[in-house]
C-alpha positions as CSV (number, residue, x, y, z in Angstrom):
1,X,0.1,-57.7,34.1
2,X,2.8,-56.9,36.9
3,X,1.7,-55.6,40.0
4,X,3.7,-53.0,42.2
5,X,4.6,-53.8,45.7
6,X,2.8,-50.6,46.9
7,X,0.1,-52.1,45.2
8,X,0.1,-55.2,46.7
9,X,0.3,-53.9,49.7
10,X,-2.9,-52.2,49.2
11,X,-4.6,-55.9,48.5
12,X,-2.9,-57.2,51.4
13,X,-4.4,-54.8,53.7
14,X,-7.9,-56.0,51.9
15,X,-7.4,-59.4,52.7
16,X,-6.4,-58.9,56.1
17,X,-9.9,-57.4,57.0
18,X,-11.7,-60.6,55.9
19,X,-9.3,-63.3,56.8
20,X,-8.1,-63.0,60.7
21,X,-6.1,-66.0,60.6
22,X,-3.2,-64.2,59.1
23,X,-3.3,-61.0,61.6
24,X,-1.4,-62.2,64.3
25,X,1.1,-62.0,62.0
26,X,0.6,-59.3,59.6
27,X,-0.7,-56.7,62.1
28,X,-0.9,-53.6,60.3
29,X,-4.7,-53.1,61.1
30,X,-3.9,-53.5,65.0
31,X,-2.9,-49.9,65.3
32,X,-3.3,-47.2,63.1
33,X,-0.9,-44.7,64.3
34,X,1.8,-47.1,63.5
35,X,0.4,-48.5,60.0
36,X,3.3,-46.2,57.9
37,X,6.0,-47.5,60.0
38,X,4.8,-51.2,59.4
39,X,4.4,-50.8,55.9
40,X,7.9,-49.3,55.8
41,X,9.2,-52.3,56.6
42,X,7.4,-54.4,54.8
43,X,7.6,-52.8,51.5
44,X,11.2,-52.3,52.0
45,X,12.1,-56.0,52.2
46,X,9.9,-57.1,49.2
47,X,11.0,-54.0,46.7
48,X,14.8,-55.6,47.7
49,X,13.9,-59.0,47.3
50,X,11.9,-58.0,43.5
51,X,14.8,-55.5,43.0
52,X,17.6,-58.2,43.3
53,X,16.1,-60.7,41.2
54,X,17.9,-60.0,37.3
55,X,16.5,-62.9,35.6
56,X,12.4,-64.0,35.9
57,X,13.8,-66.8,34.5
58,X,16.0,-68.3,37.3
59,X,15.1,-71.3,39.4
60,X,14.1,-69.7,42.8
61,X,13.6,-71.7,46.2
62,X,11.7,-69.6,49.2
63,X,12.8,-71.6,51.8
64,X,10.8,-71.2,54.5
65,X,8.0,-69.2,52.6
66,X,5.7,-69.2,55.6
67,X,2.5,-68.2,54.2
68,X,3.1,-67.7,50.8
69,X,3.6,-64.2,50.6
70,X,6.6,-63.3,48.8
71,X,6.2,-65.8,46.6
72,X,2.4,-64.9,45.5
73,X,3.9,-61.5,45.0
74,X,7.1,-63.2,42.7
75,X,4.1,-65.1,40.7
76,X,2.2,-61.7,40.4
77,X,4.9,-60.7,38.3
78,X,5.9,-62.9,35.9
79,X,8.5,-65.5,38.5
80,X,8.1,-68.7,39.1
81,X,9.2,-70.3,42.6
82,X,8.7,-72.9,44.6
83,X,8.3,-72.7,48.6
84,X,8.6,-75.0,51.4
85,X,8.0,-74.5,55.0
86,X,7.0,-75.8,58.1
87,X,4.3,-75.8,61.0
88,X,0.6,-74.4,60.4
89,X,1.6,-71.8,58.0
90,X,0.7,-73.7,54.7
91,X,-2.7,-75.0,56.1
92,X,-3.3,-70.7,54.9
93,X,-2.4,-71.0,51.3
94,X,-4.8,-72.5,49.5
95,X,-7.2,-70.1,50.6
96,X,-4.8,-67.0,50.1
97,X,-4.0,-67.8,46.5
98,X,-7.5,-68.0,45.7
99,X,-8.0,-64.5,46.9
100,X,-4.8,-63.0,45.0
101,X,-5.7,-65.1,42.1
102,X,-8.8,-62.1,41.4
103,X,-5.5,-59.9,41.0
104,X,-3.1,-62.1,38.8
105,X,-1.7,-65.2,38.3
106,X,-0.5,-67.2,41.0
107,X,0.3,-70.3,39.1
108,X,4.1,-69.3,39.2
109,X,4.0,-70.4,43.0
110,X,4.2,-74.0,44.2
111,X,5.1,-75.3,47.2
112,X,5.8,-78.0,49.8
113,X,5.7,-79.1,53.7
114,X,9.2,-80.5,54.1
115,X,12.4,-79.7,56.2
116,X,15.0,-79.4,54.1
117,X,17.8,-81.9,56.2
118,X,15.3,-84.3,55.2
119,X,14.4,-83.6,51.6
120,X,17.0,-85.2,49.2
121,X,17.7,-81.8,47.0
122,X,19.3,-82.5,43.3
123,X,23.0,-81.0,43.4
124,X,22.8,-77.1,41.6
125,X,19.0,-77.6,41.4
126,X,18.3,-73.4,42.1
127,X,19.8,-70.3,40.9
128,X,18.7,-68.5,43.6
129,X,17.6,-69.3,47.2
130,X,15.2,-66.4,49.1
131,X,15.5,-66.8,52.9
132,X,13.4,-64.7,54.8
133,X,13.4,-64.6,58.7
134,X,14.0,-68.1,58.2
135,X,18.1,-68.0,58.4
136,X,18.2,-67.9,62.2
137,X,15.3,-70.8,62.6
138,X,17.8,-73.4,60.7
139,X,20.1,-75.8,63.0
140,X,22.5,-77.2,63.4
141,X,23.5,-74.0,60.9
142,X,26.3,-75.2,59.4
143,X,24.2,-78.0,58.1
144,X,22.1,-76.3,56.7
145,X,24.5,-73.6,54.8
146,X,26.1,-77.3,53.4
147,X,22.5,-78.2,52.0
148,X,21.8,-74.9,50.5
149,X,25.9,-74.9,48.9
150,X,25.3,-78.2,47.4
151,X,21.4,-77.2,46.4
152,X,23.0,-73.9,44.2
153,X,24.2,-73.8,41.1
154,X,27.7,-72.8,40.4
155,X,26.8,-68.9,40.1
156,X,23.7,-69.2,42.4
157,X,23.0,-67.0,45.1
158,X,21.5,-66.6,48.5
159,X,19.1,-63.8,48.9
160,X,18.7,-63.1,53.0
161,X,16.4,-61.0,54.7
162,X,16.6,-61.2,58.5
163,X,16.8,-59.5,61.8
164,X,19.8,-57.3,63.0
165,X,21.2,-59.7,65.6
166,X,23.0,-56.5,67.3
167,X,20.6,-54.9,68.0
168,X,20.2,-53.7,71.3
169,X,16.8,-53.2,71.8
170,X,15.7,-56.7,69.6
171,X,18.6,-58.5,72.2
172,X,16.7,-56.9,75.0
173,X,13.1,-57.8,74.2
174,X,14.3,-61.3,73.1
175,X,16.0,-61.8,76.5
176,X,13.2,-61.2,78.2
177,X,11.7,-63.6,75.9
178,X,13.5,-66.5,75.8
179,X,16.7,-65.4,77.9
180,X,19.8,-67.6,76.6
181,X,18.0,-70.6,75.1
182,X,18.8,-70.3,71.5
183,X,18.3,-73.0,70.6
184,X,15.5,-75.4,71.2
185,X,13.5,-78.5,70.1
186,X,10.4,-79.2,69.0
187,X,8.2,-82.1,67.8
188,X,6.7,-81.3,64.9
189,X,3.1,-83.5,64.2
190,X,2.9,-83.8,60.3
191,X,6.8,-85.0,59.7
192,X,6.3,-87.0,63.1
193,X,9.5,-86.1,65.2
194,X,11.9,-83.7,67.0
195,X,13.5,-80.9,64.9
196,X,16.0,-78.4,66.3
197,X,15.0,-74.7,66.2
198,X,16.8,-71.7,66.0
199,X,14.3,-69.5,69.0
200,X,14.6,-66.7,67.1
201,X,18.4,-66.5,66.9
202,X,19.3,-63.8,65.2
203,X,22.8,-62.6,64.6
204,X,24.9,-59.7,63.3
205,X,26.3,-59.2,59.8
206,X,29.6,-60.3,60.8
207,X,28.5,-63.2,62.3
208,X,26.6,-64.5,59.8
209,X,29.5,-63.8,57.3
210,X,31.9,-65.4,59.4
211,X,29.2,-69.0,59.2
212,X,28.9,-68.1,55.5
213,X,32.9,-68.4,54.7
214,X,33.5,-72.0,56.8
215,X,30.7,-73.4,54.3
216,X,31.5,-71.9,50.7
217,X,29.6,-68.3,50.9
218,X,30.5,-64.8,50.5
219,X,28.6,-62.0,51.7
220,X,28.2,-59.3,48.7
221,X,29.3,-56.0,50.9
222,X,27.7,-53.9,47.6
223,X,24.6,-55.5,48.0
224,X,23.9,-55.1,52.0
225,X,20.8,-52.9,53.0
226,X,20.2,-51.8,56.8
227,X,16.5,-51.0,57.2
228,X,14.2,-49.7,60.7
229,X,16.0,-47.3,62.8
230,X,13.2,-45.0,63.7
231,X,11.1,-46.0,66.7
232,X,7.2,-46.2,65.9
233,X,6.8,-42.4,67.7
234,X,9.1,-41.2,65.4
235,X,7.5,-42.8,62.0
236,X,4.3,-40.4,62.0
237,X,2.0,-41.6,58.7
238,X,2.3,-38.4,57.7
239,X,5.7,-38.0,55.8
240,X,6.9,-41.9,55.3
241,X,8.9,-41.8,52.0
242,X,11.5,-38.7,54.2
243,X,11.9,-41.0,57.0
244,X,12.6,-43.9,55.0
245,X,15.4,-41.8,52.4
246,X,16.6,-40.4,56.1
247,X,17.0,-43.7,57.3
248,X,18.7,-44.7,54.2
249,X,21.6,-42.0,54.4
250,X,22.1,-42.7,58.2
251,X,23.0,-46.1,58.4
252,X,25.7,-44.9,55.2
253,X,27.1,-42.4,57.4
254,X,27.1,-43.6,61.2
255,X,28.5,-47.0,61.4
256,X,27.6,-46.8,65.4
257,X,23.7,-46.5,64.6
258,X,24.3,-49.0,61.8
259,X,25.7,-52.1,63.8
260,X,22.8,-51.5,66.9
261,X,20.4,-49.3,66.3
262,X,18.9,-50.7,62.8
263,X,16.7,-53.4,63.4
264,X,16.8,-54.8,59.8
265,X,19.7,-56.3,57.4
266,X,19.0,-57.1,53.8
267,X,22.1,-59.0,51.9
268,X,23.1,-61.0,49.2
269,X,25.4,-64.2,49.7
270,X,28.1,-65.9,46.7
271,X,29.4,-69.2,46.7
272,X,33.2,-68.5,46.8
């Protein structure tokens, strides 16, 4: 039995109030005057991610699947993938799956601690690669895009979800963050040595098409989806779905709000 992303974001809110592990992350019980605007974005990203699969039969990679989430979802209904991913985030998935698994089956999900300029991938081993807030972590980049080029089949696609890299409140708040350093390194304790890190390196459509071409990829203009231009005051819970259509025809009409106002891109990529 499939399950609907509104749904399962009605379980995920369940499982938030009895695990506090995952709500550093997920923080849509923090503050409830801002739960709609949130769930916007969530929901948003996982309908396009559901609504860009066309085969629950291709061979899916969630690289960098974090806690599981997407991929529990994928499993819920009827696709099989397998995840990998880094840091503390998969000591949470064992204990995740057996509370989705009272909802559906999660058997469809599998997954792995490994980086992939490590792993030895078979060539054209995935139709499709999902990459969520994940792109901008992975360096050196152009690496990375030749690992994923040579890890897709001949009519495989990327499917990336990521941050707006222009902007200009996202650049602001990160430069206060981090300034400049883009890039940094870390020693990571299970694989036992120093990995480069993209520190939260976000970067504009353009950009990341330009990164794309030198390495074999397309970006599909058809498929691109800006998402988050209202500020939490301006999301009331009352009256979601408007904002969200609203949203929707202005990033269609006003190129300016587009390009640095909209927080979130959604896009798929072709090899060439």
């Amino acid at each position: 039995m499939k399950i609907t992303v509104e749904e399962f974001f009605g379980h995920l809110l369940e499982e938030l109030k009895h695990n506090e592990d995952l709500r550093y992350y997920y923080k849509y019980l923090e503050d409830p005057a801002k739960l709609a605007y949130r769930k916007a974005y969530f929901t948003q990203r996982l309908q396009y991610i559901y609504d860009h699969i066309d085969d629950p039969n291709l061979k899916i990679w969630d690289c960098g699947c974090g806690f599981g989430t997407t991929a529990i979802f994928l499993s819920m209904n009827g696709i099989s993938s397998h995840g990998t991913t880094l840091e503390h985030y998969i000591k949470q998935i064992p204990k995740r799956l057996n509370y989705w698994s009272q909802f559906g089956d999660v058997s469809k999900f599998t997954y792995s601690y490994e980086d992939i300029f490590d792993h030895q991938f078979d060539e054209g081993s995935y139709d499709l690669i999902i990459i969520q807030d994940t792109l901008h972590h992975l360096e050196p980049l152009s690496k990375a895009l030749q690992i994923l080029n040579q890890v897709l089949s001949s009519k495989g696609k990327l499917l990336i979800i990521e941050e707006n890299g222009n902007n200009v409140i996202q650049n602001a708040k990160l430069f206060l963050q981090r300034g400049n350093k883009r890039i940094i390194e870390i020693y990571d304790e299970k694989l036992d040595k120093k990995i480069l890190l993209g520190n939260e390196n976000i970067r504009s459509l353009s950009t990341w098409n330009k990164a794309f071409k030198k390495e074999g990829f397309q970006i599909n203009q058809k498929s691109v989806q800006y998402i988050r231009y209202y500020l939490p005051f301006m999301f009331p819970n009352e009256g979601a779905e408007d904002r969200i259509n609203k949203e929707q025809e202005i990033w269609k009409k006003n190129n300016f709000l587009k390009e640095y106002f909209f927080f979130g891109i959604n896009f798929m990529v072709d090899k060439i």
